[in-house]
Steps between C-alpha positions, in 0.01 A plus 500: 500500500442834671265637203289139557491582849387893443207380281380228734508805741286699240255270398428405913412880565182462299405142555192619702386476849398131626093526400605586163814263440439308196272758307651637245574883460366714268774788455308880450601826532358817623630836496905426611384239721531113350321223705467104449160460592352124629113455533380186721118525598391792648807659506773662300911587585693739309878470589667821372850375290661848430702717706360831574627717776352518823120475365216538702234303529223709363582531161667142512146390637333660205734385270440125629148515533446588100739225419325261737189564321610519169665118515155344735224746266377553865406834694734508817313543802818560737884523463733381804863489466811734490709654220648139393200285506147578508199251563151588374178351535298494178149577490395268205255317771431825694353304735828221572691819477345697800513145727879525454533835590276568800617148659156284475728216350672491828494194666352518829459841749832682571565756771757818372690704798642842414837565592547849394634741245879384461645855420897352439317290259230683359221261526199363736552153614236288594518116645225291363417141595173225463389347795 
């Protein structure tokens, strides 16, 4: 019963994220680093499977972004993420590709206010609403 349960477990960590649920996985590997990677329109996710101690996300970005690519046979014109699962935004329609990243798919104006550097954190946080 328990080794049913551990593999239910297992097969849940790489189910996807909700956009991509339902699209199969295409399992690739790239230099240590194995990812199931999902494509769905203009974008791509690469869920990393393996464990690999305390990785960073540069090289994990990298690593991701070739994969991503490799599976959609699209350029990737960004990479978002963090060292478990990475989202990139293919560039196959260069032109769809740039509306998703610099927001002109947004529906309706939105106003951002900057809260300030969060040094216990690490990170800028911003609030952003449309009005």
């Amino acid at each position: 019963m328990i080794r049913y349960l551990s593999l239910l477990v297992l097969a849940a960590c790489s189910a996807g994220t909700p956009h991509f649920r339902g699209v199969p996985a295409t399992r690739v590997a790239v230099n240590g680093s194995v990812f199931d990677v999902r494509v769905r329109d203009q974008l791509a996710e690469a869920v990393r499977i393996n464990s690999q101690y305390a990785p960073r996300l540069g090289p994990i970005r990298d690593r991701a972004a070739l994969a991503m690519a490799q599976v959609s046979g699209c350029p990737l014109l960004d990479v978002l993420g963090d060292a478990a699962v990475t989202v990139g935004i293919l560039g196959c329609d260069r032109e769809l590709g740039e509306k998703l990243i610099f927001g002109s798919l947004l529906r309706g104006p939105y106003e951002c206010i900057d809260y300030g550097y969060y040094e216990d954190y690490g990170y800028q946080v911003f609030e952003c609403a449309s009005y």
